[in-house]
TORKOL-4160 file (C-alpha; in steps of 0.2 Angstrom, whole numbers, padded with zeros to 4 digits, m for minus):
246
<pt num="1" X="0445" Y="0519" Z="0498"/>
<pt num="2" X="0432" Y="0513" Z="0486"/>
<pt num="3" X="0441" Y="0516" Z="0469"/>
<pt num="4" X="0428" Y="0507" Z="0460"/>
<pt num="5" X="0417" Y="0522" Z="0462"/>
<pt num="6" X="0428" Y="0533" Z="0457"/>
<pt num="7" X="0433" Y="0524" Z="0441"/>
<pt num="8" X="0415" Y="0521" Z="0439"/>
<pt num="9" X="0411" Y="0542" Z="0439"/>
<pt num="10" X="0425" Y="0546" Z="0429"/>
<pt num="11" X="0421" Y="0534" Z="0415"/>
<pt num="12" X="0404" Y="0540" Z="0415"/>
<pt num="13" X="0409" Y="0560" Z="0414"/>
<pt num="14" X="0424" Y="0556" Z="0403"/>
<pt num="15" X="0410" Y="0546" Z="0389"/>
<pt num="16" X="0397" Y="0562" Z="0390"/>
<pt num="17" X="0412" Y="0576" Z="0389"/>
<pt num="18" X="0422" Y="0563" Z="0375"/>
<pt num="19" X="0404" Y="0561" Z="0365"/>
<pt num="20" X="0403" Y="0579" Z="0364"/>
<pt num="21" X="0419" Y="0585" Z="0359"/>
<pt num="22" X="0417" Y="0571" Z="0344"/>
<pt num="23" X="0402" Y="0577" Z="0340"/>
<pt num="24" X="0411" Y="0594" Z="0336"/>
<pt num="25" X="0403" Y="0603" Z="0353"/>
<pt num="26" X="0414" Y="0610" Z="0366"/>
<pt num="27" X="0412" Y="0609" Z="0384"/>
<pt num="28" X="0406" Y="0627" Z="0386"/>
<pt num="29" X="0390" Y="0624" Z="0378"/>
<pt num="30" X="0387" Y="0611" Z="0394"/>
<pt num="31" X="0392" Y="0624" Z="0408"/>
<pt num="32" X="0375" Y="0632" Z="0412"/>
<pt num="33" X="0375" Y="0640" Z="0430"/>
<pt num="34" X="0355" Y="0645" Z="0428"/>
<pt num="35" X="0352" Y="0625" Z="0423"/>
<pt num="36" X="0363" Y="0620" Z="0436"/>
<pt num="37" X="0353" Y="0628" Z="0452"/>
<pt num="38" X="0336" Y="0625" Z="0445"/>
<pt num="39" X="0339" Y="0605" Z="0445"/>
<pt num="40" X="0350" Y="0603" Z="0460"/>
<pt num="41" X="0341" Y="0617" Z="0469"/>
<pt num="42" X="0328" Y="0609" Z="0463"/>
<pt num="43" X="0329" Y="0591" Z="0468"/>
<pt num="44" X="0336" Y="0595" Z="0484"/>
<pt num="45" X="0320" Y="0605" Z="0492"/>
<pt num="46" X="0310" Y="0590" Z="0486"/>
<pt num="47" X="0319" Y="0577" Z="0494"/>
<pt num="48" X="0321" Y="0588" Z="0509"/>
<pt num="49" X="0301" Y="0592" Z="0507"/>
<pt num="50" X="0298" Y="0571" Z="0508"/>
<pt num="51" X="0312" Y="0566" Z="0521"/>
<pt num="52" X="0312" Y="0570" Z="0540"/>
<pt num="53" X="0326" Y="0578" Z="0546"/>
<pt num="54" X="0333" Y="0566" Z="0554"/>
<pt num="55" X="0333" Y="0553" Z="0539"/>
<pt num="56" X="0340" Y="0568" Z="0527"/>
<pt num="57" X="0354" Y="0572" Z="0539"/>
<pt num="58" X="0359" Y="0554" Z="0541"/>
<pt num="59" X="0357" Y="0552" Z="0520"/>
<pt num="60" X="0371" Y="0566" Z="0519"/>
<pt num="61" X="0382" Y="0557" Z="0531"/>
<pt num="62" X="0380" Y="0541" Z="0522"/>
<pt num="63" X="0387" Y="0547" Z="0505"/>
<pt num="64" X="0402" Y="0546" Z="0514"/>
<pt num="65" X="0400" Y="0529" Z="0511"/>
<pt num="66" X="0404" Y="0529" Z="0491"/>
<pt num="67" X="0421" Y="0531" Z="0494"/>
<pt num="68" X="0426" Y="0526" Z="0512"/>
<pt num="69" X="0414" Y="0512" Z="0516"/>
<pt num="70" X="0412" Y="0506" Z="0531"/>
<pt num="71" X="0425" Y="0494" Z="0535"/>
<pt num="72" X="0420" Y="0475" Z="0538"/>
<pt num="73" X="0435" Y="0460" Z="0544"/>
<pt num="74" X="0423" Y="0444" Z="0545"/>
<pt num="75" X="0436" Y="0434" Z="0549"/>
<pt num="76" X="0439" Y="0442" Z="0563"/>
<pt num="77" X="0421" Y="0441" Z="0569"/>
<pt num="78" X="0421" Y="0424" Z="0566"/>
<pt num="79" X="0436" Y="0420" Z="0578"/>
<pt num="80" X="0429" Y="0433" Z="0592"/>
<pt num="81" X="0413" Y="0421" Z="0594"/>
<pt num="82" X="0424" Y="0407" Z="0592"/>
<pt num="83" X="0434" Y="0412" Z="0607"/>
<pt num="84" X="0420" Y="0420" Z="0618"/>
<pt num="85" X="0413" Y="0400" Z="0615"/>
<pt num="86" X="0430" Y="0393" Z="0619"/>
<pt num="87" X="0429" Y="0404" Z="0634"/>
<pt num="88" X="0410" Y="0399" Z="0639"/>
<pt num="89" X="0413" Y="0383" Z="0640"/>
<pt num="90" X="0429" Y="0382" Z="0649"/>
<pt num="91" X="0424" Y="0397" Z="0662"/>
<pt num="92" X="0408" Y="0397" Z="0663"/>
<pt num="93" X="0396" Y="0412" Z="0653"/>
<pt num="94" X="0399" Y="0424" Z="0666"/>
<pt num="95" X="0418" Y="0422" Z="0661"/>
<pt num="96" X="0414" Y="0432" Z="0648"/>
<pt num="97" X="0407" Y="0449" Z="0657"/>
<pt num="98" X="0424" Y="0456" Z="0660"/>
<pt num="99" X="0423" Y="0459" Z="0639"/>
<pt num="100" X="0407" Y="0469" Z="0637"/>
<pt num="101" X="0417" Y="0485" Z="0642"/>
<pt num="102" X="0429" Y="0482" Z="0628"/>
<pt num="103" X="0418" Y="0481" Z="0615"/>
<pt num="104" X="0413" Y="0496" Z="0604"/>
<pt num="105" X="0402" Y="0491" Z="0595"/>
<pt num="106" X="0385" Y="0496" Z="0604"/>
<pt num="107" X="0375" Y="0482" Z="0596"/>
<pt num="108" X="0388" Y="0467" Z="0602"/>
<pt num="109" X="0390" Y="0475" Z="0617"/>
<pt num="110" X="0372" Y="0472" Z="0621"/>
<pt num="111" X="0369" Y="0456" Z="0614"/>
<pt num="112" X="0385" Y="0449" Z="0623"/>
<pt num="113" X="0378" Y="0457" Z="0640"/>
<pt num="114" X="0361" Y="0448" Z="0636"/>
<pt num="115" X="0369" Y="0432" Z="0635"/>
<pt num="116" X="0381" Y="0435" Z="0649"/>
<pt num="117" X="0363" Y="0440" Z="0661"/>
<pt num="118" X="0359" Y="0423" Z="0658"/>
<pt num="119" X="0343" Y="0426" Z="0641"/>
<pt num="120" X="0337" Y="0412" Z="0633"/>
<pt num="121" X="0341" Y="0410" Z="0616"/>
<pt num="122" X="0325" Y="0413" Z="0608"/>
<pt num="123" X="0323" Y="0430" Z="0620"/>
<pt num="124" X="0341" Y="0434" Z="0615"/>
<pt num="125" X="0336" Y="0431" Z="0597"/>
<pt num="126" X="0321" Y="0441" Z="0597"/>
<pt num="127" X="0328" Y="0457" Z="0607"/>
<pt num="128" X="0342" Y="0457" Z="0594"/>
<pt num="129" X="0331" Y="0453" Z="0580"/>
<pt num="130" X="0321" Y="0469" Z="0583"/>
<pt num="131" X="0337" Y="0480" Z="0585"/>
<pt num="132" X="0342" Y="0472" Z="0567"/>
<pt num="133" X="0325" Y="0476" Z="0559"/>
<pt num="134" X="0324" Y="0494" Z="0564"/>
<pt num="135" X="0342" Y="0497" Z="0560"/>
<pt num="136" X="0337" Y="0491" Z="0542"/>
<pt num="137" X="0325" Y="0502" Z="0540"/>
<pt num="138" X="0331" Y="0517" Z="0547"/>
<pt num="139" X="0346" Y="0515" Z="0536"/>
<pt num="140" X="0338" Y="0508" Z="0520"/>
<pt num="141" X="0324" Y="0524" Z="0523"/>
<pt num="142" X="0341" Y="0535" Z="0522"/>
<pt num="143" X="0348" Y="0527" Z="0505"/>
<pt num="144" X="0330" Y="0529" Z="0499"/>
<pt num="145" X="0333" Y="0549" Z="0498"/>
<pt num="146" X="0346" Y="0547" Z="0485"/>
<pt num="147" X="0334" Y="0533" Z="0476"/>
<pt num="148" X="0320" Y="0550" Z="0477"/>
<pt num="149" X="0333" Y="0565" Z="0472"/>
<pt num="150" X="0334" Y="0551" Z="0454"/>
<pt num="151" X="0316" Y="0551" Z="0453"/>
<pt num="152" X="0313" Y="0570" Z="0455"/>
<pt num="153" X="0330" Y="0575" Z="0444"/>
<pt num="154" X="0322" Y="0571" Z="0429"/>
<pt num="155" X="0306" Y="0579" Z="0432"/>
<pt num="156" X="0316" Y="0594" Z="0438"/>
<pt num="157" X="0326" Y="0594" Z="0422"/>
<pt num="158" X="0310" Y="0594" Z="0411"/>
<pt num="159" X="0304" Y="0609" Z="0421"/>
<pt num="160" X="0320" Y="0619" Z="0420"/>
<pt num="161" X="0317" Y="0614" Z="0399"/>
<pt num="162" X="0300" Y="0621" Z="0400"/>
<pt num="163" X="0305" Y="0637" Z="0408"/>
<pt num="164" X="0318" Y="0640" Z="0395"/>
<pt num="165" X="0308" Y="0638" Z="0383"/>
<pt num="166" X="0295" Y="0649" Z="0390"/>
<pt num="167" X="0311" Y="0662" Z="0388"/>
<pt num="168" X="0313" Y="0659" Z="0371"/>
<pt num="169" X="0293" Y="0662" Z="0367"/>
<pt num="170" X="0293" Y="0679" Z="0377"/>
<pt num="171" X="0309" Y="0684" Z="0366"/>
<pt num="172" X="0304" Y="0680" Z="0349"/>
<pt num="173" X="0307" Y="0696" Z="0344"/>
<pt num="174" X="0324" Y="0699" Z="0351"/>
<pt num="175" X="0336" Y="0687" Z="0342"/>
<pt num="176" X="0351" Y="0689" Z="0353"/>
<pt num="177" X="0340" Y="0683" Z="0370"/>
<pt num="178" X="0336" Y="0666" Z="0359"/>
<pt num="179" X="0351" Y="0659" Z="0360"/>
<pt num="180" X="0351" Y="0659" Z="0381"/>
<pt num="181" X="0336" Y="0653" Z="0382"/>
<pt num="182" X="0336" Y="0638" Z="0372"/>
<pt num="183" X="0354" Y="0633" Z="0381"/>
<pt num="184" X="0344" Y="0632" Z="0398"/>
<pt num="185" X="0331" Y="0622" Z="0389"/>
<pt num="186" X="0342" Y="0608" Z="0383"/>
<pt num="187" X="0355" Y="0608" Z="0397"/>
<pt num="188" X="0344" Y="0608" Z="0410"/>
<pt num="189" X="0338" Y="0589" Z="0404"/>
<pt num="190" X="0355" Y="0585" Z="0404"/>
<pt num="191" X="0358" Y="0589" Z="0420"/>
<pt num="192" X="0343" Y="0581" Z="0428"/>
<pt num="193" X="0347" Y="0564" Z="0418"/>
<pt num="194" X="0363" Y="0564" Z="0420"/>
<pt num="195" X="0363" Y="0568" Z="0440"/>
<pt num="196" X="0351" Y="0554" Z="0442"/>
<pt num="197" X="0359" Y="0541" Z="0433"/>
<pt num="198" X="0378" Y="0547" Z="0435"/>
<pt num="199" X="0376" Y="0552" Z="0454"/>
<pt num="200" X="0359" Y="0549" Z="0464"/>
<pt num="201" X="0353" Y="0531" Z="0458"/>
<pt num="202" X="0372" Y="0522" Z="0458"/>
<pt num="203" X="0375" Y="0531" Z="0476"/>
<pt num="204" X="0358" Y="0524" Z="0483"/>
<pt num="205" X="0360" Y="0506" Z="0476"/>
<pt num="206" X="0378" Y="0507" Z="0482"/>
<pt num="207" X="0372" Y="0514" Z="0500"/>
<pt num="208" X="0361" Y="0499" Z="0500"/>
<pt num="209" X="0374" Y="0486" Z="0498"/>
<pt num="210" X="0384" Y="0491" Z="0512"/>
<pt num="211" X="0367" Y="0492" Z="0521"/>
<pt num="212" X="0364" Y="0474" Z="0518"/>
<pt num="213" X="0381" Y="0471" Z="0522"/>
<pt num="214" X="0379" Y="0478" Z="0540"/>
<pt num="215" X="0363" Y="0468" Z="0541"/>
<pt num="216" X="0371" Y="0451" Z="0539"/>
<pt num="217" X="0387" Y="0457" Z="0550"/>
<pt num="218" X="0374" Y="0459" Z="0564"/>
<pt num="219" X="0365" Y="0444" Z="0560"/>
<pt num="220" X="0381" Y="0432" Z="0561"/>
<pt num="221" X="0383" Y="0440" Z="0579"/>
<pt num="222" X="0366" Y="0434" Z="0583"/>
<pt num="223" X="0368" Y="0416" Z="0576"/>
<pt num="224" X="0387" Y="0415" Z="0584"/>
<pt num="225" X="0379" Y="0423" Z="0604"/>
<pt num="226" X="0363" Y="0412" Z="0602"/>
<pt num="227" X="0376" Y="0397" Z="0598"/>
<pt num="228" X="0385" Y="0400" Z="0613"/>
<pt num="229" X="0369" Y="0402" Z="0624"/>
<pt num="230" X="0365" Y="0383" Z="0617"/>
<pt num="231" X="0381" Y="0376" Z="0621"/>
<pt num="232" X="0385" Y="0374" Z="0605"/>
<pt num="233" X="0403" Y="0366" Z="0598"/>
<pt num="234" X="0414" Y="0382" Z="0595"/>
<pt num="235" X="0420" Y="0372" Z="0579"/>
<pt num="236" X="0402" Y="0373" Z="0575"/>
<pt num="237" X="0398" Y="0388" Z="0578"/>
<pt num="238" X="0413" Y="0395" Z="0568"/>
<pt num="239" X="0408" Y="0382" Z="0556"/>
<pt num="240" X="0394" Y="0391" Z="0554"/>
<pt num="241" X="0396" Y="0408" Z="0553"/>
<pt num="242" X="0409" Y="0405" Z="0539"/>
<pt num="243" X="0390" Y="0403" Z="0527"/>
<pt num="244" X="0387" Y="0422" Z="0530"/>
<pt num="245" X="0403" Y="0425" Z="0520"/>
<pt num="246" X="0401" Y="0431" Z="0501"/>
């Protein structure tokens, strides 16, 4: 579990609700049900308007992400090509076909069967390298939904003040309705600045990191598969995916 972002959301609500009790407020006066609906009901038919399905579905998916991320054990990789080298050069590439079925991973698996059919290194490189770059962007295309729900929130949030305001103006003359009205108007900022910069903006850079993550996992099984197809030293080759580590 990622306990830096739940820290992190925490803190952030815990300084807005602690600046408004000092302020003399109370926390009643932030509960707005009407404000609520019209920024996140709001927000999400836009982003839902602007986003295939597909890409939206996969966005919800990935929020999953914040606080179990996807699990990574570099080390691990590293010595898994390390030994599929050892194992090249002692046996011979074909050596390694009886390990394609126990891999999981759909993208290694591939690559390894690539290597163990006999592909050049630059083919193999380049098959891969196109799976690499349509994974990014299908996957950074999902993050950027929660990058657009922070740019619309705001907007919504001005919209939901406008429309409390226009309340206020139609009740001029009945005192008691004022009140209501004006409440919607201010909260309903709060809301969409705060969801946007609390929520949707840290969850889509967040969503992006482990993206790039994901990326460079891939890409250091590409370097270590097109090692082993130039008979490359394993001690090089582990050698050198140990760089990708940060």
């Amino acid at each position: 579990m990622d306990r830096s972002s739940i820290f992190g959301l925490l803190i952030g609500l815990l300084a807005i609700v602690g600046g408004q009790i000092l302020e003399g407020g109370h926390l009643g006066s932030l509960a707005q049900p009407t404000a609520l609906l019209i920024v996140v009901g709001g927000t999400l038919g836009a982003v839902m308007l602007q986003s295939p399905y597909a890409t939206f579905v996969r966005s919800i998916r990935m929020a999953k992400w914040i606080w179990s991320p996807p699990l990574f054990d570099d080390q691990q990789l590293i010595q898994q090509v390390s030994s599929w080298s050892q194992v090249s050069r002692r046996e011979g590439l074909l050596a390694l076909d009886s390990i394609v079925s126990e891999l999981h991973d759909e993208f290694t698996r591939k690559g390894l069967q690539l290597l163990v059919d006999g592909a050049e290194p630059e083919r193999l490189r380049e098959v891969l390298e196109v799976e690499i770059n349509t994974f990014e962007q299908e996957m950074k295309l999902s993050a950027r939904v929660w990058e657009a729900a922070g740019g619309y929130s705001p907007t919504i949030g001005i919209l939901g003040a406008v429309m409390g305001l226009i309340q206020v103006m139609e009740n001029l003359s009945d005192p008691a309705k004022l009140g209501a009205g004006i409440a919607v108007a201010f909260v309903a900022t709060i809301y969409g600045v705060g969801l946007a910069n609390l929520v949707y903006l840290p969850i889509a850079n967040k969503l992006k990191a482990h993206v790039n993550r994901l990326i460079v996992r891939r890409e250091m099984i590409v370097d270590g598969l097109v090692g082993i197809a130039n008979g490359d030293n394993p001690r090089i080759i582990e050698s050198r995916l140990r760089g990708y580590i940060f």
